[in-house]
FIZAGU-389319 format. One record per residue (C-alpha): residue in one letter; x, y, z. Coordinates in steps of 0.2 Angstrom, whole numbers, plus 5000, padded with zeros to 4 digits. Example, Ala and Ser with C-alpha at 12.3 -4.5 7.8 and 13.67 -1.06 7.14 Angstrom:
2
A506249785039 S506849955036 
//
This chain:
813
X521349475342 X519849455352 X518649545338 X519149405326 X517649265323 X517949105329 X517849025311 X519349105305 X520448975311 X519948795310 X521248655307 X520848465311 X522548345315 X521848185307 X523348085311 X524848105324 X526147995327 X528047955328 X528347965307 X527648155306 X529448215312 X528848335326 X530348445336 X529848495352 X531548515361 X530948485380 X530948315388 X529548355401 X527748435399 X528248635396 X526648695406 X526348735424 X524748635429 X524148615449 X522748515452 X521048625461 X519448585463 X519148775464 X518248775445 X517148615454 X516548745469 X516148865456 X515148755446 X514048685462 X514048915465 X513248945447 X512048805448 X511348865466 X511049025457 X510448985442 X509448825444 X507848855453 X507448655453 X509248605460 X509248535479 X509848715487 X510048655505 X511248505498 X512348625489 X512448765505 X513048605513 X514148535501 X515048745501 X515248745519 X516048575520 X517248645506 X517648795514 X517848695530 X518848595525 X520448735517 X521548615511 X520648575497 X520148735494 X521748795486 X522848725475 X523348555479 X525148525477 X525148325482 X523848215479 X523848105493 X523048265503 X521348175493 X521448035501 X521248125518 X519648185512 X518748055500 X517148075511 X517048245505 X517648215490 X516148075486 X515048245486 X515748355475 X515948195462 X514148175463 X513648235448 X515048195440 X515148015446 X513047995446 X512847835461 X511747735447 X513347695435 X514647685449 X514947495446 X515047495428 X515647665422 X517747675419 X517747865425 X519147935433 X519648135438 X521548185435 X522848325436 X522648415420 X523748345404 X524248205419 X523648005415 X523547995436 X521747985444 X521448055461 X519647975460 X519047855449 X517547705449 X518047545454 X518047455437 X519447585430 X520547555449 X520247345442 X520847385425 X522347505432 X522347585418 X522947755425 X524347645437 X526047715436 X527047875431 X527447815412 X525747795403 X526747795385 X526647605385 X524747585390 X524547695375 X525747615365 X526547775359 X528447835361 X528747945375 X529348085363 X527648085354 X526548065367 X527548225376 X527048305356 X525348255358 X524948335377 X525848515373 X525048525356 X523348495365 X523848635379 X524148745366 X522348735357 X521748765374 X522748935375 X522248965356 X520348945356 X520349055374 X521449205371 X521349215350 X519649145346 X520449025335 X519848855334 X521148705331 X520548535336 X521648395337 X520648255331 X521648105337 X521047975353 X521947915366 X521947715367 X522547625381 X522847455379 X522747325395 X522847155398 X521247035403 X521846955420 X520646785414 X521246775396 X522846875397 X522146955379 X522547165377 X520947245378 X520847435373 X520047585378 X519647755371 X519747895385 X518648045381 X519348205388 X518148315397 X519148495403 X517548565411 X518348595425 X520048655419 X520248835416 X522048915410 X522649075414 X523749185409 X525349265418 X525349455416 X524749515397 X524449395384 X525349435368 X524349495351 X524749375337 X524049445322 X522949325311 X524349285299 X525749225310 X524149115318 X523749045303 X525749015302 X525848915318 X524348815314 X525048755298 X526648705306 X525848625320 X527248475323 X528648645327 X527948655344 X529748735346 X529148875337 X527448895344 X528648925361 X529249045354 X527949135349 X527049085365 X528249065376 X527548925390 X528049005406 X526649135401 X525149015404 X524648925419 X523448765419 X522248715435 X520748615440 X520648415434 X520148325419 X518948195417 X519148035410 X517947935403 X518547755392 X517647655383 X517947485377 X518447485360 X519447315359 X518047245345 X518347415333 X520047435336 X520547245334 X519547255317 X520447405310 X522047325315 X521647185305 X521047295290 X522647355292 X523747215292 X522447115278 X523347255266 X524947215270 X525347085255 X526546965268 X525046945281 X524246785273 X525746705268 X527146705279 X527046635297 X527446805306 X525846885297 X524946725299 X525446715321 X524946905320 X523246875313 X522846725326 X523246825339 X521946975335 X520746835331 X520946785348 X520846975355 X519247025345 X518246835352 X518946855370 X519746665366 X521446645369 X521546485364 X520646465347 X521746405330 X521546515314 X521546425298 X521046485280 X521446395262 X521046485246 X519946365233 X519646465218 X518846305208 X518346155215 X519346065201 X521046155206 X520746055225 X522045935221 X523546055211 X525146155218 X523946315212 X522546295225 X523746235241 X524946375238 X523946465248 X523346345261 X523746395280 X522246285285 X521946165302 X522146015290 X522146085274 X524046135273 X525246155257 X525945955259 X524445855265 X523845705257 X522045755259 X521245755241 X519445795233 X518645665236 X518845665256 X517745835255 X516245725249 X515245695267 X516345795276 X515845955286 X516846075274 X515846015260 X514346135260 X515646255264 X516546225247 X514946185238 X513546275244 X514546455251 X513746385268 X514446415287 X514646295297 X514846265317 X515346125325 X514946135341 X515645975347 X516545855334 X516445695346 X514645695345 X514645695326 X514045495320 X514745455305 X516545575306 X517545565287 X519345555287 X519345765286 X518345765304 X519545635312 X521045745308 X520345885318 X520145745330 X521845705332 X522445875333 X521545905349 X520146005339 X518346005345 X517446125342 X517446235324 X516746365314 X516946345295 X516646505283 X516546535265 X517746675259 X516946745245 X517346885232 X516146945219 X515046805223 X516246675222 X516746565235 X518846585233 X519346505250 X518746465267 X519146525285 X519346405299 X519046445319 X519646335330 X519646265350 X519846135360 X518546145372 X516646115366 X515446245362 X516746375363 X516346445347 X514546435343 X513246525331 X513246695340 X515146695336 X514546705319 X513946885322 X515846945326 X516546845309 X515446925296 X516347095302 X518147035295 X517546895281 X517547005268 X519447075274 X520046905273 X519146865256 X519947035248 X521646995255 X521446805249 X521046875234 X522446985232 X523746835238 X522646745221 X522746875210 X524846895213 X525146705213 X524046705196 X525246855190 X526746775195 X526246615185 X525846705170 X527246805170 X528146615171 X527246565155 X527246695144 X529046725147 X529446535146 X527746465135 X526546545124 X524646555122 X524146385130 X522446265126 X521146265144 X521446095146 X523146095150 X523346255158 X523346175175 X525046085169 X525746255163 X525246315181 X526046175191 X527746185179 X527746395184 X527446355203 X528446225204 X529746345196 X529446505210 X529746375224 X531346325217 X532046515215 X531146545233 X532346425237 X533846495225 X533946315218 X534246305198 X532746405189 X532646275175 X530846275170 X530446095169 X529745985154 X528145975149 X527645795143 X525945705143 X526045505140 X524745405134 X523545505125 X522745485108 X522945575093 X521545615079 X522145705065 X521045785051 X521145905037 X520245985022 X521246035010 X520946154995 X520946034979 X522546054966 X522546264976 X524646274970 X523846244952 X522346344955 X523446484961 X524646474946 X523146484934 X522546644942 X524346724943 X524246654925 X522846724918 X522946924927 X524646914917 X524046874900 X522846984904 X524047134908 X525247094893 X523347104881 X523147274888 X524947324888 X524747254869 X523347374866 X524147524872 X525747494858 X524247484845 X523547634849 X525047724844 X525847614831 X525147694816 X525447854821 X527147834829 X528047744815 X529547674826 X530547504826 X530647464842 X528747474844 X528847324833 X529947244845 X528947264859 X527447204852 X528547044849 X529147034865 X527447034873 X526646904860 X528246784864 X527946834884 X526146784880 X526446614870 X527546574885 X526446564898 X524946524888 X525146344893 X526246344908 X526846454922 X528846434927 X529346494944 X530146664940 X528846684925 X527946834935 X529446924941 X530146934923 X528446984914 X528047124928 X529747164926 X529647194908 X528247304910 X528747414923 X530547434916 X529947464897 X528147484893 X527247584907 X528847724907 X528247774890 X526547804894 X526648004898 X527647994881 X526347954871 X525048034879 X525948194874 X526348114856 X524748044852 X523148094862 X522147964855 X522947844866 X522347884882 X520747764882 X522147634881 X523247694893 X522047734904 X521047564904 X522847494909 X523247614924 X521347574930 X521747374928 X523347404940 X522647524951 X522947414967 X524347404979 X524947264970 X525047374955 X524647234942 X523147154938 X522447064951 X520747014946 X520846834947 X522146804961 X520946904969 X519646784966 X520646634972 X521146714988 X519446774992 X518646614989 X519946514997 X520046635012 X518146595014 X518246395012 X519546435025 X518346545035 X516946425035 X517846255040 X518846365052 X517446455063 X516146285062 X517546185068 X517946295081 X515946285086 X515946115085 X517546075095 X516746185111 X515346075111 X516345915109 X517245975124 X515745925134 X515845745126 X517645745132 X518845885139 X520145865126 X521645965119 X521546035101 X522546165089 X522246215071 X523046275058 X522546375043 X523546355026 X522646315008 X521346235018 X521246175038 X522046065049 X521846005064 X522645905081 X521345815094 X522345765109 X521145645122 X521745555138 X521845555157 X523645625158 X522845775150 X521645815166 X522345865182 X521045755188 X519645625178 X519145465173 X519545425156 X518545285149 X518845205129 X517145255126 X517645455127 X518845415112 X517445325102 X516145455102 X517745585096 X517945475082 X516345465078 X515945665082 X517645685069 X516745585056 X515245665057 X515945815059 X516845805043 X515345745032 X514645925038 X516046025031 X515745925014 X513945975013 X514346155018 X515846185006 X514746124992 X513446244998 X514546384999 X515446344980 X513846424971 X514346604981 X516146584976 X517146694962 X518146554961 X517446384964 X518746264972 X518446114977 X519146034995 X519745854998 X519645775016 X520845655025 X520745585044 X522245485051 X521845335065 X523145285075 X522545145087 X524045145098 X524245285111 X525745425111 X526545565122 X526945745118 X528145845124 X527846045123 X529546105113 X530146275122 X531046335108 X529646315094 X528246365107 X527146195103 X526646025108 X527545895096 X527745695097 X529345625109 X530045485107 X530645365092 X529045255092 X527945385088 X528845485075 X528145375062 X526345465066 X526945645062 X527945565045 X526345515039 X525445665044 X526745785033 X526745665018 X524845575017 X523945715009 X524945694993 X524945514993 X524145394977 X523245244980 X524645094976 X524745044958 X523845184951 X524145384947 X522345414957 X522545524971 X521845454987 X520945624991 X519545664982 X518345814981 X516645734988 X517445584997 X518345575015 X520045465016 X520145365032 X522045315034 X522445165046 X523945055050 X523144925060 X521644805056 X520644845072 X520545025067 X519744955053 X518444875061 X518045015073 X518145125059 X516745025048 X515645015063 X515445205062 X515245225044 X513945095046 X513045225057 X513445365047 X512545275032 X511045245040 X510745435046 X511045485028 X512845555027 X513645445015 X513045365001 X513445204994 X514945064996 X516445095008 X518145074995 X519644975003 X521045034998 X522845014999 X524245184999 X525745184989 X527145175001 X528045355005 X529845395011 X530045305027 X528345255030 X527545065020 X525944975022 X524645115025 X522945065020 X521245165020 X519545165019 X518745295007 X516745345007 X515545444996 X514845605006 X513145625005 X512945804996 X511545814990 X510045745001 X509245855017 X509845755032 X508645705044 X509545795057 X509845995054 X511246045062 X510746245057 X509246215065 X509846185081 X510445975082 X511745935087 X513245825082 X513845795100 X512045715105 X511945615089 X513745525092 X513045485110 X511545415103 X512745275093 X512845105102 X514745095102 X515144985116 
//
């Protein structure tokens, strides 16, 4: 096998430990190995003849003391016989163990595939790394795999040697000892250096031929078989090894901590939490710093379930009564704000401490380091170091933390991004599409929920009720659209029978049959009876009749009389839709009233996001034979805010003005329609504030409580109403109805049409009128206005004013 190249064989063990299942059946390393510093002299021989600048004399020197000296000439059975000879042995280790590093190099020499040092600098004897028969716990590995690792390195040795083939085992050694200061585990990576260790073989070495090689190497954790085929009495190790560790603690501690940072329990449960402080304290040398870290995702979500779920911080924890505005002053507030670190050095020395500082205080805290924890370039939490004693932690500490800031911002984020799935699972399952505004309600009704299951108590979502908010209400409705929409069923049906009419003519003459007669009655009486009115079931029996007895003769007389076909054919053409009737003016009412609709809907939604600026607010719509709409404002709406009357004002203002603009632009768009309706506008004041509870079953906000049914009565029953003592509508095409129940909404309500006036929306005198009283509701009253449609205003809301500034520019105090 010697002819074969060395490239032929090359596997690289990435990873070995107790989960790869390895079966080696011995319970002690399988190989002969003596210690000798026979391939040492040999070394010292090669170099006296082969390099001319080497100290000659030193090294004739350093030979005869070895050969006087015969006990370590040999192989040396128990090493205690060193320690006779450490003098000597100092010489022969001098180029191994150069005299410039002696103090601070951790070097040691060893029996080969043996963790025991025979000579080693006097930093490694300080650390004892190599103390003791049982190195499996320094190395923090099971006796069984560590056994694994050693014969499976012996047998790459024997592999490269004898067949040439090249299988490195690409896995470190780490020990792992304690700091006699700190107490912390420090770690260090040994490098192996076998020089100096040679194997040999007992009698002839076997052929393996490149096949059953390959077969080994690829079953690399059956060291049983591998005995097999290479039986271990066969091979003989000798010489030493040597050792050389380096400090790794910082890379190791940091890959510990990338590992456990994936583990989804490590940031929130205290185990993962303990684990995660003590690496902390391993990778800054500081065994008595604090760990803290609190997820913030928005500022505006500082004071909700949401944001503390995932607090674990030095003061900011899941139940303290720490709010927003103690941030303000405080040394966390660049942190939140800015994305800034900080470090305290000393917090007694600060002069003005807020109530955030004093709380570390208490708890003993001195000195701290605050960081952002940021993801995608947002700020989603912060991480708190803490210590007791002053200047502990300072700016150079700094320089470690950015190495695991952005593992603790992608596992806060992953913590955010399953809480956030958790929550939405919660209410789309239980809720439905929810408005911004409230969302944080939603949010702390689903938490609130997954504690109470963490806790198995009963998983009843709770209810969802918002007090003293007021309502606005408004709609623009399509004028007389049921009669409208009876005209164009109407008129496509007169129109179908004319053309079912005409195909009977065209045949008539030629096909002299009495019930042609008859069915040119039928249609006449069909025609005669709709002419004026459309009854409900009138389309049904017409389309009917044509399908059942008129249109099933058509192929009939096509083949009777061929002069027909203009006639038939003009009929099929006229029904050629997946309606299959005519459809020509229903067409033309539902595509004009679908872009009414259209154009109220998509400029009361642009609107209504720029209103939100005047006010966050809550608001629905809905789309029927016009547009309605709900405005909810109020401080129980906003997880946090100052409501003040003069929010409400410039909404009802913004609403009127708003209003006057969908006037102006209906009348605009009514010269592009097929059909051109006309709409009519209603707004409903109610003074005095309600609650709302979200109803499970019908997925929607609706009134609660007795007291303020009344409001959604008159909603559902207003847009029909007349004015008392007269058959006159109250809603009229060109006018906007302002319905009221008590007199100061009146005289709010007159102040703003006063405004209104002056910048040109309405035109001439405000009508007081009074509302004929409904089912269950008496004594509305309303204030009726002329929309100006006709006159440019002198603000152009196309061109870039905007409503929103115009309300704030009205003096409604």
């Amino acid at each position: 096998m010697s002819n074969n190249p060395q490239g032929n064989f090359h596997e690289t063990v990435v990873s070995i430990s107790s989960s790869d299942h390895v079966k080696l059946s011995v319970d002690d390393f399988p190989f002969k190995t003596t210690l000798s510093l026979a391939p040492l002299i040999s070394y010292w021989e090669e170099k006296l003849q082969n390099d001319p600048n080497c100290n000659a004399d030193r090294i004739r020197d350093l030979i005869t003391l070895l050969r006087n000296t015969p006990e370590l000439m040999g192989s040396i059975e128990e090493i205690t016989i060193v320690d006779k000879h450490l003098d000597t042995l100092d010489v022969l280790m001098g180029d191994i163990f150069p005299g410039a590093l002696w103090e601070n190099d951790i070097k040691a020499v060893s029996v080969p595939f043996r963790f025991q040092s025979f000579y080693a600098t006097p930093k490694l004897e300080e650390l004892g790394l190599l103390e003791g028969t049982d190195s499996s716990e320094r190395l923090e590995l099971d006796r069984k795999t560590l056994l694994f690792r050693l014969t499976l390195q012996a047998y790459t040795i024997i592999l490269a040697k004898f067949y040439k083939a090249n299988f490195v085992v690409n896995e470190p050694f780490v020990f792992t000892t304690h700091d006699k200061f700190t107490g912390l585990p420090r770690h260090y990576k040994v490098d192996v250096d076998l020089k100096f260790m040679e194997v040999k073989a007992k009698g002839e070495v076997k052929p393996l031929k490149a096949q059953q090689i390959n077969y080994l190497i690829n079953r690399y954790n059956n060291l049983d078989r591998w005995m097999e085929l290479l039986p271990p009495d066969n091979f003989e190790f000798s010489g030493f090894a040597i050792f050389d560790f380096t400090d790794v603690t910082m890379e190791q501690t940091i890959s510990s901590l990338r590992y456990d940072l994936l583990d989804k329990d490590s940031v929130s449960t205290r185990e993962g939490f303990t684990s995660l402080q003590q690496k902390l304290r391993v990778l800054f040398g500081l065994p008595g710093i604090q760990l803290g870290f609190a997820s913030c995702p928005n500022l505006r979500e500082f004071d909700t379930s949401y944001a503390r779920r995932i607090w674990s911080g030095l003061i900011l924890t899941q139940d303290c009564d720490l709010s927003l505005s103690d941030l303000k002053g405080s040394i966390y507030e660049p942190v939140m704000k800015q994305g800034n670190t900080v470090v305290v050095e000393d917090l007694k020395v600060l002069h003005h401490p807020t109530r955030m500082e004093q709380k570390l205080l208490e708890m003993g805290i001195r000195n701290l380091i605050i960081a952002p924890l940021e993801y995608e370039g947002t700020t989603i939490g912060l991480m708190e170091l803490a210590s007791p004693i002053p200047g502990e932690l300072n700016a150079l500490s700094t320089i470690k933390l950015k190495e695991i800031l952005p593992l603790f911002a992608l596992a806060m984020n992953r913590s955010l991004e399953e809480l956030r799935s958790s929550i939405q699972s919660i209410i789309k399952e239980k809720y439905t599409a929810i408005h911004p505004i409230v969302e944080w309600r939603f949010t702390k009704a689903a938490i609130n929920l997954l504690e109470r299951m963490e806790r198995n108590n009963s998983p009843e979502i709770e209810p969802i009720i918002f007090r003293d908010i007021y309502p606005l209400y408004g709609s623009s409705d399509i004028r007389s659209s049921a009669s409208e929409r009876n005209k164009a069923i109407q008129g496509d049906l007169l129109e179908q029978l004319v053309l079912a009419k005409e195909v009977i003519l065209a045949v008539k003459d030629k096909m002299p049959l009495a019930i042609l007669d008859e069915l040119l009655f039928k249609i006449d009486n069909l025609s005669l009876s709709i002419l004026h009115e459309l009854s409900s079931g009138d389309e049904v029996l017409i389309l009917d009749f044509l399908r059942s007895e008129i249109e099933l003769l058509f192929d009939y007389f096509l083949r009777k009389e061929p002069s027909a076909e203009p006639a038939v054919q003009a009929y099929r053409s006229a029904i050629n839709n997946p309606y299959k009737a005519v459809y020509n003016k229903r067409r033309a009412y539902e595509e004009s009233l679908f872009m009414i609709n259209e154009t109220i809907s998509s400029f009361l939604d642009r609107e209504e996001e720029k209103a939100q600026q005047i006010f966050p607010h809550y608001f629905e719509k809905y789309k029927t034979d016009g547009v309605e709409y709900n405005i909810y404002i109020g401080a129980s709406l906003l997880n946090s805010g100052d409501f003040q009357p003069i929010y409400l004002k410039n909404m009802r203002l913004w609403q009127l003005m708003l209003t006057c603009e969908i006037a102006r632009r209906i009348q605009k768009l009514r010269a592009s329609l097929k059909l051109p309706l006309e709409i009519t506008q209603l707004i409903l004041v109610h003074a005095d504030p309600i609650s709302i509870r979200y109803r499970l079953d019908e997925k929607k906000f609706d009134v609660d409580g007795a007291n303020n049914i009344s409001y959604e009565i008159i909603k559902k029953r207003i847009d029909k109403a007349n004015i008392l003592g007269s058959e006159e509508r109250l809603t009229q095409p060109g006018k906007i109805a302002i319905v009221y129940t008590q007199q100061k909404a009146m005289q709010e309500y007159l102040r703003y049409l006063e405004f209104l006036r002056a910048e040109g929306y309405t035109e001439g005198e405000v009508e007081h009128l009074e509302v004929e009283d409904l089912q269950g509701v008496q004594g509305l009253k309303a204030l009726r206005v002329t929309v100006n449609l006709k006159e440019e205003l002198r603000h152009n809301i196309d061109a870039g004013d905007e409503l929103l500034s115009i309300a704030r520019s009205a003096s409604l105090n």
